[in-house]
One Martini backbone bead per residue (centre of mass of N, CA, C, O) as a GRO file, in nm:
protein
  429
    1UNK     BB    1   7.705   2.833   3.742
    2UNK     BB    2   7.667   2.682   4.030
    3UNK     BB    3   7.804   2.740   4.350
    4UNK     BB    4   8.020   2.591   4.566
    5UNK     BB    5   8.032   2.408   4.861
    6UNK     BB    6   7.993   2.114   5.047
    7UNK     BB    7   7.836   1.927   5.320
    8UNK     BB    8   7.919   1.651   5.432
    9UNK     BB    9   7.594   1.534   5.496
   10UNK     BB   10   7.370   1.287   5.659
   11UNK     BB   11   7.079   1.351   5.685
   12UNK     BB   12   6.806   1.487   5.860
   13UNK     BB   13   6.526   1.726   5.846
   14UNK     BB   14   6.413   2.072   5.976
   15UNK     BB   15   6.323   2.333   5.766
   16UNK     BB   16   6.108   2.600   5.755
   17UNK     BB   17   5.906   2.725   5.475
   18UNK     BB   18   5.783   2.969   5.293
   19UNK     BB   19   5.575   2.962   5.043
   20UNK     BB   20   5.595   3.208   4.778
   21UNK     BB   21   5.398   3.457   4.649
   22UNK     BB   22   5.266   3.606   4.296
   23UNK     BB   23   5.134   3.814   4.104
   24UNK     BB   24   5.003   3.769   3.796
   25UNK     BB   25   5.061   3.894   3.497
   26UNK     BB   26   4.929   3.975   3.214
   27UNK     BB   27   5.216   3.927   3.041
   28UNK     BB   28   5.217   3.606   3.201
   29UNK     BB   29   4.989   3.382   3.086
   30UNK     BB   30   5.097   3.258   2.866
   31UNK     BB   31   5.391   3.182   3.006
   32UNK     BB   32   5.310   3.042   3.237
   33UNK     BB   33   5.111   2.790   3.062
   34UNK     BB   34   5.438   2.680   2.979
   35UNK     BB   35   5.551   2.519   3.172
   36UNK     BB   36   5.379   2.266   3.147
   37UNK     BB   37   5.472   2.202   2.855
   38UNK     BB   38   5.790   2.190   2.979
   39UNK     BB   39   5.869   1.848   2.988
   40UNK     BB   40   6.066   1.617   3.116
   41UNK     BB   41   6.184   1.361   3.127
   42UNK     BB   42   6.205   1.107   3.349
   43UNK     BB   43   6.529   1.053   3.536
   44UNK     BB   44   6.547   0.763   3.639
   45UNK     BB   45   6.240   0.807   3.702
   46UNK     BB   46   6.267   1.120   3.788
   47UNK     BB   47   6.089   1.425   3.940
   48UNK     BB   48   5.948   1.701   3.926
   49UNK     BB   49   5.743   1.908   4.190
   50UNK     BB   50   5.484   2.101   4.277
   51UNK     BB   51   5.434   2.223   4.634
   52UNK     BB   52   5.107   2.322   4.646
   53UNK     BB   53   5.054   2.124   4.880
   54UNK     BB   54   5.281   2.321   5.067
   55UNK     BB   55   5.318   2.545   5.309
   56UNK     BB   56   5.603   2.404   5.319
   57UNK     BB   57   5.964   2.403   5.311
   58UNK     BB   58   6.241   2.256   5.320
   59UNK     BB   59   6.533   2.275   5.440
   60UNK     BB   60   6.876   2.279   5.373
   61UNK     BB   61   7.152   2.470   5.374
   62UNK     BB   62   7.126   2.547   5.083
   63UNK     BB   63   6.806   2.589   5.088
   64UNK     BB   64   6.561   2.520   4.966
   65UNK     BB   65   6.338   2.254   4.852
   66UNK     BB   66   6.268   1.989   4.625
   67UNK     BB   67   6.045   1.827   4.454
   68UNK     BB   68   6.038   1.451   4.456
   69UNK     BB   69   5.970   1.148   4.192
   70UNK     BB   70   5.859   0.795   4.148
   71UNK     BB   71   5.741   0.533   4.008
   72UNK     BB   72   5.678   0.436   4.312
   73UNK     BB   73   5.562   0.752   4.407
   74UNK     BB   74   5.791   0.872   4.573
   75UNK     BB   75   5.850   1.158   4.830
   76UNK     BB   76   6.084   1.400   4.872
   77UNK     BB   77   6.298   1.610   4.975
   78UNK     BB   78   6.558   1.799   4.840
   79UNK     BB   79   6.810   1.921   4.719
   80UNK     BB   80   6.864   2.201   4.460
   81UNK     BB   81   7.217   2.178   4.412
   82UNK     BB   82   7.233   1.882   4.445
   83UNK     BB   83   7.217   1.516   4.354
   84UNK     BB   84   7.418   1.384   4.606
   85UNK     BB   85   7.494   1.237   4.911
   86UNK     BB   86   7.795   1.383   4.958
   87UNK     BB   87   7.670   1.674   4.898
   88UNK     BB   88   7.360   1.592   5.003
   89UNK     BB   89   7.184   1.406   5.242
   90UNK     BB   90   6.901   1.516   5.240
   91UNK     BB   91   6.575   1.397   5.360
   92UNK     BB   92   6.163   1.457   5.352
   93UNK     BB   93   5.948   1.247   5.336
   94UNK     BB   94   5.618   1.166   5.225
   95UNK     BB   95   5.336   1.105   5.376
   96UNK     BB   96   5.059   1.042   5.444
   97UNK     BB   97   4.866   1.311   5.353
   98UNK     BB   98   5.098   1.518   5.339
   99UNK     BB   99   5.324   1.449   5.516
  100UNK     BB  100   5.541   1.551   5.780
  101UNK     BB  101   5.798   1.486   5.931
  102UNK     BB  102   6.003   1.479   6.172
  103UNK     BB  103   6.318   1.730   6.181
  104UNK     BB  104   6.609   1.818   6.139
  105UNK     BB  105   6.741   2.135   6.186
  106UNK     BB  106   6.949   2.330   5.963
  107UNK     BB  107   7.206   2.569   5.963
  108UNK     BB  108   7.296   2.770   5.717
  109UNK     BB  109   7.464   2.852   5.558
  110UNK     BB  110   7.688   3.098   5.462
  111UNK     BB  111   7.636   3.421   5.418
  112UNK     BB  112   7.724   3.722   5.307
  113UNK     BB  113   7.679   4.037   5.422
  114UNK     BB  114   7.562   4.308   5.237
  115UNK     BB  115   7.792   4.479   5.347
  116UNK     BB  116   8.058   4.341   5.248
  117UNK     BB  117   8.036   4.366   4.968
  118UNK     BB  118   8.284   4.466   4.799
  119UNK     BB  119   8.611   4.446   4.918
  120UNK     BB  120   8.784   4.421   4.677
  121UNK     BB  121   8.675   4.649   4.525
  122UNK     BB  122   8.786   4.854   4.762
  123UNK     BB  123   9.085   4.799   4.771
  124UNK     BB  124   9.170   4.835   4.496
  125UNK     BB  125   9.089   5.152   4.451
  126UNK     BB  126   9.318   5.209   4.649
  127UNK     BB  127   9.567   5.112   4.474
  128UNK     BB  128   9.512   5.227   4.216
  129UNK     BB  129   9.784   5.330   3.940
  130UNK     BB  130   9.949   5.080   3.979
  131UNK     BB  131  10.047   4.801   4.092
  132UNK     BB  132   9.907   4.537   4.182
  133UNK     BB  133   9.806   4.247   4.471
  134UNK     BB  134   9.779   3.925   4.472
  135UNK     BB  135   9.613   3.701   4.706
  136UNK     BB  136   9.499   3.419   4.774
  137UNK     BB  137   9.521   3.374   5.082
  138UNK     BB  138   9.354   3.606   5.148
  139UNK     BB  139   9.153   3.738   4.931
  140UNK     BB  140   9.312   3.969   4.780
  141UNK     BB  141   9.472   4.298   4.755
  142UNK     BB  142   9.786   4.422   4.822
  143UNK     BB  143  10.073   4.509   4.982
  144UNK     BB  144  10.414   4.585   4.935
  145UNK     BB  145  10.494   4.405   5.109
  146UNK     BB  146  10.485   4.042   5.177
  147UNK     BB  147  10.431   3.717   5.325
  148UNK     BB  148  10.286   3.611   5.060
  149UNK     BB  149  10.207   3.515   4.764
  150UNK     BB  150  10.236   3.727   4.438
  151UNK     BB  151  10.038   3.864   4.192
  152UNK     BB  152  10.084   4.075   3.916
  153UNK     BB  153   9.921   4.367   3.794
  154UNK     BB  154   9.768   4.691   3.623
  155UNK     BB  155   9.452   4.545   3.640
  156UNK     BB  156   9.159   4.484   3.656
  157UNK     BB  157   9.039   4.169   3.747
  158UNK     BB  158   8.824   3.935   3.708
  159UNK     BB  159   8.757   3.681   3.854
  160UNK     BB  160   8.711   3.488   3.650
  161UNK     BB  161   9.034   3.421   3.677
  162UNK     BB  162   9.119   3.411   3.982
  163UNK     BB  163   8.913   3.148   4.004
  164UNK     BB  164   8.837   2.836   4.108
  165UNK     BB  165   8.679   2.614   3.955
  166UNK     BB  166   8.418   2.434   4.004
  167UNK     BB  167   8.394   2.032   4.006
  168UNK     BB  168   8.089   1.980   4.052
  169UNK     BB  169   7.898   1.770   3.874
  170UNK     BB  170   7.636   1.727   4.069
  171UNK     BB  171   7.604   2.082   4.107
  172UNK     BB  172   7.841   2.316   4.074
  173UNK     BB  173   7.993   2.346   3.801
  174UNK     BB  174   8.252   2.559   3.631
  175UNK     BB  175   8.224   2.726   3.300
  176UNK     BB  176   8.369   2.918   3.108
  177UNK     BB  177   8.350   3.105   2.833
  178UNK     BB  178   8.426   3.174   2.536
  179UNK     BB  179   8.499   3.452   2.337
  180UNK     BB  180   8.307   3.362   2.121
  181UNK     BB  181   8.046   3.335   2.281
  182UNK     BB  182   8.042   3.626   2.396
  183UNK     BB  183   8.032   3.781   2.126
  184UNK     BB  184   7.724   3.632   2.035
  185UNK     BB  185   7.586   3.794   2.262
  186UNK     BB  186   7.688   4.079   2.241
  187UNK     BB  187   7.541   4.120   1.961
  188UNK     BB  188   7.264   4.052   2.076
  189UNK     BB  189   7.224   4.290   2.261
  190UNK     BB  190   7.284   4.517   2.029
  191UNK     BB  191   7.074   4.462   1.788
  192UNK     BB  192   6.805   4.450   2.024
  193UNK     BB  193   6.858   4.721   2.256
  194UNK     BB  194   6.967   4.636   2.548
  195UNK     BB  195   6.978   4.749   2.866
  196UNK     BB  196   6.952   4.497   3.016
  197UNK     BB  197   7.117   4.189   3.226
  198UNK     BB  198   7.039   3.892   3.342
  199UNK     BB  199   7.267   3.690   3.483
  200UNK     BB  200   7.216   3.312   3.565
  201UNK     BB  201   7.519   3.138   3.578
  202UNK     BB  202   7.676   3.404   3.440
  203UNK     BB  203   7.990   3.564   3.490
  204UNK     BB  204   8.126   3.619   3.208
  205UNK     BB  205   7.882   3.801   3.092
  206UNK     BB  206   7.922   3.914   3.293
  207UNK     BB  207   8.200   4.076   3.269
  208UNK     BB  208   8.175   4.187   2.992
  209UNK     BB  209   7.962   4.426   3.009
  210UNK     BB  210   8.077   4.605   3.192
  211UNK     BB  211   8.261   4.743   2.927
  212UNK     BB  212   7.946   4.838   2.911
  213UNK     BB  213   7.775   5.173   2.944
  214UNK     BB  214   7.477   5.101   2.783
  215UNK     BB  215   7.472   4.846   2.986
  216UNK     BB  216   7.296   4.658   3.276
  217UNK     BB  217   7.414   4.462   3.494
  218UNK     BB  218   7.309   4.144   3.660
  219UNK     BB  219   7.459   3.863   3.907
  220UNK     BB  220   7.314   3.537   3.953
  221UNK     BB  221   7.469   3.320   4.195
  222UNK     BB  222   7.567   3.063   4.421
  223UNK     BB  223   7.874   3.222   4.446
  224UNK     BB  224   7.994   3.379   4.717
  225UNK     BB  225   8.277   3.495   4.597
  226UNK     BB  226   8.098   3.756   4.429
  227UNK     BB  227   8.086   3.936   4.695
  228UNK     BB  228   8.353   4.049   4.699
  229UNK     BB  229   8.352   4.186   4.441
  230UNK     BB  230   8.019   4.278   4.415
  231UNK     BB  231   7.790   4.453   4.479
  232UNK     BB  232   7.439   4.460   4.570
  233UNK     BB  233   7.352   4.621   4.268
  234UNK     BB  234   7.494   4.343   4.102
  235UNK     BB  235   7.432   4.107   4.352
  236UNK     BB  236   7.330   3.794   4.374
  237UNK     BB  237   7.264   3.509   4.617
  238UNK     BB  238   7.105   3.215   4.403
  239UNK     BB  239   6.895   3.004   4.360
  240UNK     BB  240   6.767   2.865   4.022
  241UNK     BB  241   6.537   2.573   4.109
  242UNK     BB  242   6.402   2.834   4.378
  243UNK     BB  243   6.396   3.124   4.366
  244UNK     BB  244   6.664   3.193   4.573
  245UNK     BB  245   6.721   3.426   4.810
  246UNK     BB  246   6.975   3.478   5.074
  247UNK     BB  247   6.896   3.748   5.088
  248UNK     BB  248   6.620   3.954   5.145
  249UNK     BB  249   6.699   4.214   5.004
  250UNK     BB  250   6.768   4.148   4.695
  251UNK     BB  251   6.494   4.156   4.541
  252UNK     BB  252   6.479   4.470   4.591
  253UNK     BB  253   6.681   4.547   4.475
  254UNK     BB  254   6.620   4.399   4.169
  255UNK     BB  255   6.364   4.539   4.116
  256UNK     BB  256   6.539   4.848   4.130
  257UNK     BB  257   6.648   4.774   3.869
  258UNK     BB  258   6.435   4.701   3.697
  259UNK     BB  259   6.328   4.962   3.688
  260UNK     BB  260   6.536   5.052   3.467
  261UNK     BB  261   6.408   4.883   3.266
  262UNK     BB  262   6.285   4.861   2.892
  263UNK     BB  263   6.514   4.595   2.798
  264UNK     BB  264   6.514   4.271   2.896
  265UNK     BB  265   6.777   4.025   2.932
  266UNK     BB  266   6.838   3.684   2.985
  267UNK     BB  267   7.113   3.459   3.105
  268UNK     BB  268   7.092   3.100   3.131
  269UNK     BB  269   7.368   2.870   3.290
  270UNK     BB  270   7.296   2.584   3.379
  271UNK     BB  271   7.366   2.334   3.496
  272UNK     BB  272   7.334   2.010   3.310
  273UNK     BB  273   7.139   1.874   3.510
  274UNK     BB  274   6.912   2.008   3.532
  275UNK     BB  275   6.594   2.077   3.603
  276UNK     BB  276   6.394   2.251   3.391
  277UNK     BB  277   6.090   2.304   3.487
  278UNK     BB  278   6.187   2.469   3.744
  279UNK     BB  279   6.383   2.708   3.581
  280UNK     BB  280   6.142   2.791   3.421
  281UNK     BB  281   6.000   2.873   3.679
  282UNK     BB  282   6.218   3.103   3.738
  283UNK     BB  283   6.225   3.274   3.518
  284UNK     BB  284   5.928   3.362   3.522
  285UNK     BB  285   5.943   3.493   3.800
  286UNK     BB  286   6.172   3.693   3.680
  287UNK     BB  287   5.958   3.825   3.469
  288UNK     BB  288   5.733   3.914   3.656
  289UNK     BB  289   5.955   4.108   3.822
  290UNK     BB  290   5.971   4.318   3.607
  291UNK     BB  291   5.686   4.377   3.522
  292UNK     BB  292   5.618   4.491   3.823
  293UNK     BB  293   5.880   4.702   3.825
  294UNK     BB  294   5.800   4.804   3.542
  295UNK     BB  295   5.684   5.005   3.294
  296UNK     BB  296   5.643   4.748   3.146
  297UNK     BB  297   5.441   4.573   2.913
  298UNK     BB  298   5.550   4.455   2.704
  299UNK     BB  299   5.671   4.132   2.610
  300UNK     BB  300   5.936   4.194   2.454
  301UNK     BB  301   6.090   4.352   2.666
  302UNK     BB  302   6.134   4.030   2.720
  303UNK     BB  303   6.432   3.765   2.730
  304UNK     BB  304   6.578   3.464   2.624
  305UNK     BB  305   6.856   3.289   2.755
  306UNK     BB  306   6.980   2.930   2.698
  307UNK     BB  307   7.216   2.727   2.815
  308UNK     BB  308   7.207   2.376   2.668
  309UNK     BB  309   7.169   2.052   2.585
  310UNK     BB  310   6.990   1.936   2.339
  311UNK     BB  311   6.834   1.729   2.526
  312UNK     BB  312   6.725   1.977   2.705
  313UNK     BB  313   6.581   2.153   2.518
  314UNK     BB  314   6.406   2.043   2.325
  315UNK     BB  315   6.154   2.067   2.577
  316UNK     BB  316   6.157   2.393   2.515
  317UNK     BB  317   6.048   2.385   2.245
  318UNK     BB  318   5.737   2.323   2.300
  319UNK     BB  319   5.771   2.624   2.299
  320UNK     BB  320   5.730   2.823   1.992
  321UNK     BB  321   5.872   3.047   2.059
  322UNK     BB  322   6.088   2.882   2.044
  323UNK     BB  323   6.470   2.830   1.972
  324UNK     BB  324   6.760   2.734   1.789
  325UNK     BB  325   7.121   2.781   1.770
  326UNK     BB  326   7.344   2.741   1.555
  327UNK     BB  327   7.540   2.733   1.811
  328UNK     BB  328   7.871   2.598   1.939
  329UNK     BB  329   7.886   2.595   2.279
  330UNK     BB  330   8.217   2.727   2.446
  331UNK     BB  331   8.459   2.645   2.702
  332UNK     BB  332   8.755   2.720   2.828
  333UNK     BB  333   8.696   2.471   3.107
  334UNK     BB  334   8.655   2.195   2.892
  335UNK     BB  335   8.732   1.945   2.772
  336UNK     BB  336   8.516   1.914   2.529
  337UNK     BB  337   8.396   2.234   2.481
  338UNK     BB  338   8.591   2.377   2.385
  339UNK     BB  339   8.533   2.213   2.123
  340UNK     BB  340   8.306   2.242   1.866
  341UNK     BB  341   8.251   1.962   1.769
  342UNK     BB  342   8.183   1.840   2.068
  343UNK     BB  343   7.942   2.042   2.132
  344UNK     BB  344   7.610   2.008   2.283
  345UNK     BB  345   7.544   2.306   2.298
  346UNK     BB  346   7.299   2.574   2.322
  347UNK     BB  347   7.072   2.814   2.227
  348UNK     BB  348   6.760   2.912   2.355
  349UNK     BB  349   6.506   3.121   2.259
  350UNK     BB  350   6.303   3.446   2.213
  351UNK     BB  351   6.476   3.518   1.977
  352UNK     BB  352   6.552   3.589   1.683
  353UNK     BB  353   6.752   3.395   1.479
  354UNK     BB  354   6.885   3.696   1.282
  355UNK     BB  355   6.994   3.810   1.583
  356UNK     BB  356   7.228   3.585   1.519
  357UNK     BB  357   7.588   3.647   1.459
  358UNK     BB  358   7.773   3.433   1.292
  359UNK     BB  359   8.105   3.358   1.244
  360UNK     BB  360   8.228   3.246   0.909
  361UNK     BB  361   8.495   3.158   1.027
  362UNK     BB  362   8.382   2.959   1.261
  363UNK     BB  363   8.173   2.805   1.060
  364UNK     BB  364   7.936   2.974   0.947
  365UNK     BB  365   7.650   3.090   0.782
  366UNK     BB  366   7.377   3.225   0.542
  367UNK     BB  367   7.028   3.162   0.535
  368UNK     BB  368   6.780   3.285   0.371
  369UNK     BB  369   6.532   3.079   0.404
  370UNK     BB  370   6.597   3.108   0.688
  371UNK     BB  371   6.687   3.376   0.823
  372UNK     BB  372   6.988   3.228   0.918
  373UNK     BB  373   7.245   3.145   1.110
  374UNK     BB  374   7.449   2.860   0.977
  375UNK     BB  375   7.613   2.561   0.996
  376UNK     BB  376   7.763   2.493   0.742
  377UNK     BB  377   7.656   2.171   0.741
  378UNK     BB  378   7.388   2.286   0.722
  379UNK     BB  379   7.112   2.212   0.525
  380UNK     BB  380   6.887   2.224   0.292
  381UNK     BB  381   6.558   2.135   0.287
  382UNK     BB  382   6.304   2.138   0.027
  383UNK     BB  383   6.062   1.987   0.203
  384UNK     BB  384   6.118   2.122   0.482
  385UNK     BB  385   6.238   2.423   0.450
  386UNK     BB  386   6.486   2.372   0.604
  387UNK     BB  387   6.776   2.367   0.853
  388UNK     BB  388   6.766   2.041   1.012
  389UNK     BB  389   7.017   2.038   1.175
  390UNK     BB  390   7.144   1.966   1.537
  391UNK     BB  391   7.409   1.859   1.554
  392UNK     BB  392   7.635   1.888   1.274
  393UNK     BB  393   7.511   1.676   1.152
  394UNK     BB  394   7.405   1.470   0.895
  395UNK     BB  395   7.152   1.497   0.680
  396UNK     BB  396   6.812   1.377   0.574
  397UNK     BB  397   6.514   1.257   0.372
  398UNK     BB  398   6.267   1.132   0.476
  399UNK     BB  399   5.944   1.003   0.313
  400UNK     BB  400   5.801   0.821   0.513
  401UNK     BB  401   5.840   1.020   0.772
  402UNK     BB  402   5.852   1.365   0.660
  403UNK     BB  403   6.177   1.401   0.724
  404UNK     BB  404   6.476   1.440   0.897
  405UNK     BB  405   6.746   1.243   0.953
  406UNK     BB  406   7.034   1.085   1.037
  407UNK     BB  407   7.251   0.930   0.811
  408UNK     BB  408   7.237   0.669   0.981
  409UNK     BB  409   6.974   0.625   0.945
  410UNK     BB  410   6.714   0.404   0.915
  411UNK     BB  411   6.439   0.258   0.745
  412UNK     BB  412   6.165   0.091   0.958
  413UNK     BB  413   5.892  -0.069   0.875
  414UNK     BB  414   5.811  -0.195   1.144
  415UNK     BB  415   5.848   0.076   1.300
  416UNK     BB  416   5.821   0.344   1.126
  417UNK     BB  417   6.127   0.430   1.175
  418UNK     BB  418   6.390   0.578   1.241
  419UNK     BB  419   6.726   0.433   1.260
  420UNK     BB  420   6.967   0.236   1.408
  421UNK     BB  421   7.076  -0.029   1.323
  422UNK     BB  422   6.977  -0.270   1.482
  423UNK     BB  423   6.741  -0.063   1.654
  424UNK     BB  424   6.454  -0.196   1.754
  425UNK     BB  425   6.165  -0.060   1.952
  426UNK     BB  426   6.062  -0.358   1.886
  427UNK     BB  427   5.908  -0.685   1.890
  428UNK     BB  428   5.947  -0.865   1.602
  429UNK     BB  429   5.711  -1.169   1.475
   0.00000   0.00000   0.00000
């Protein structure tokens, strides 16, 4: 998920970028076609707007900004990586005729410039052979004597073990999968013959792959900590909801990765709380460069792989190549989603649900009805022909409805429709 600190600064501003357009591949005609029917509900009222009649977008420290719309008309560009005025207070309205105001223009974050990337694996090869040391303060491998304390390793360590994630929830909290989530991509990736693949704002899944030495993999992540750990032909720090490369040269690094692949799987990991509209636009993006970049027509040769929670699923499956994995998606240092009953996140793919293999000592079945494995207490229902729960709750069959509802709801004559007793959906007279 997206990473690093905010300057806390509540300001106006004024840096202009130009929006970048990229001509649509044959093979993405209908998948670009489908961003628009992928639309979230208005959020507290507020909505993503795509830029199309604005030849420049505002920039605030963090990189381009997201258009913003209110159900009072009210039009604005803001932050793409925050979402509250603590951690990026930037903001600038929309006047009439689609006019920009003056405004004062903030200077970019710092990123690391890729001569530099890869240091500490640099150190790292240095040292190894013996015994290894981690310094927090220095932010490095070091040899000892040492003058601040020092952790030993013995080999190679992941970076997500040795740093901090970020617990920015309104923005860039950090959550690493679980080794159960880790595996059930592993195997999805073996079974399907992906040869590269693109991890965008999931770090633990760049870091398995790694040991697999028939697949590559690039890891795209907002977190410039991890420049320090790999090279520029396998990270590049990335805004993921403005498709924003932060040094110019990462994307054709990107583009000549994706050049040498036949078959690419993407794997995006996004906040809580993103707007999906924005990501599916930014993953087409993604999908548009690899079209471009290799030799490959087939559409079948990329794959996407989402990771959201149901109530922002849901809205993916409107475009019907989706489907959702019955696979209760767990992270190690998630206070509720560590445990698979409390995680309400899930898997959301154009891959046919058959080649996720979940495992049955982990509570789920194999239903042959629908050819996929679901959650053990996902039962079948003959009427609708599927294994209809959808978050692991017991479902039921309404005759009136003519679908699955949860177990707990009623259905209501007045209403029309099923729901929880006494939450009826307008006033009956």
């Amino acid at each position: 998920m997206a990473k690093s600190k905010a300057a806390k600064k509540k300001l106006k501003g004024n840096q202009k970028s130009k929006l970048r357009t990229t001509p649509t591949s044959k093979c993405l005609k209908g998948a670009l076609a489908n961003v628009s029917s992928i639309s979230l509900r208005p959020r507290q009222g507020i909505r993503v707007l795509v830029p199309e009649t604005f030849p420049e977008v505002p920039q605030c420290s963090h990189g381009p900004c997201l258009l913003f719309a209110d159900t009072k008309g009210n039009r604005w560009f803001s932050c793409a990586i925050y979402r509250t005025n603590t951690e990026c207070g930037f903001k600038v309205p929309i006047l009439a005729g689609h006019a920009l105001p003056d405004y004062e223009k903030l200077p970019p974050e710092f990123s690391l410039s890729l001569d530099k990337y890869g240091k500490i694996k640099s150190s790292f090869e240095v040292l190894k052979g013996g015994p290894v040391y981690w310094c927090k303060r220095c932010f490095n491998y070091v040899k000892i004597p040492h003058m601040d304390p020092v952790e030993s390793y013995a080999e190679w360590v992941p970076p997500t073990k040795l740093l901090q994630p970020s617990q920015a929830n309104k923005g860039e909290a950090q959550y690493w999968f679980s080794s159960q989530s880790l595996h059930v991509l592993r195997d999805v990736i073996t079974k399907e013959g992906f040869d590269s693949v693109l991890c965008v704002g999931a770090p633990t899944v760049f870091e398995k792959l790694r040991e697999n030495q028939n697949v590559q993999s690039f890891l795209l992540d907002y977190d410039d900590r991890f420049a320090h750990f790999y090279d520029s032909s396998e990270f590049a720090r990335y805004s993921m909801l403005v498709n924003h490369f932060y040094n110019a040269e990462s994307r054709m690094i990107l583009s000549r990765f994706l050049a040498k692949s036949k078959k690419c799987v993407i794997i995006c990991d996004p906040p809580f709380g993103a707007f999906v509209e924005a990501l599916i636009k930014s993953i087409y993006s993604l999908r548009e460069l690899f079209f471009n970049s290799s030799s490959c027509s087939n559409p079948n040769s990329f794959k996407i792989i989402l990771v959201l929670p149901i109530f922002v699923g849901k809205y993916v499956l409107k475009d019907e190549s989706f489907s959702m994995v019955d696979f209760k998606v767990t992270y190690e240092n998630h206070k509720d989603y560590s445990k698979p009953e409390k995680s309400i996140v899930r898997f959301f793919t154009d891959i046919a649900n058959s080649s996720f293999i979940l495992p049955p000592e982990l509570g789920y079945r194999f239903c042959s009805k629908c050819d996929r494995f679901v959650a053990i207490e996902n039962r079948h229902c003959s009427v609708c022909k599927k294994c209809t729960s959808k978050d692991g709750s017991k479902y039921v069959h309404c005759k009136p409805c003519g679908r699955c509802v949860k177990s707990k709801y009623v259905h209501c004559v007045k209403c029309k429709i099923c729901h929880l007793q006494h939450r009826c959906l307008c006033i009956h007279t």
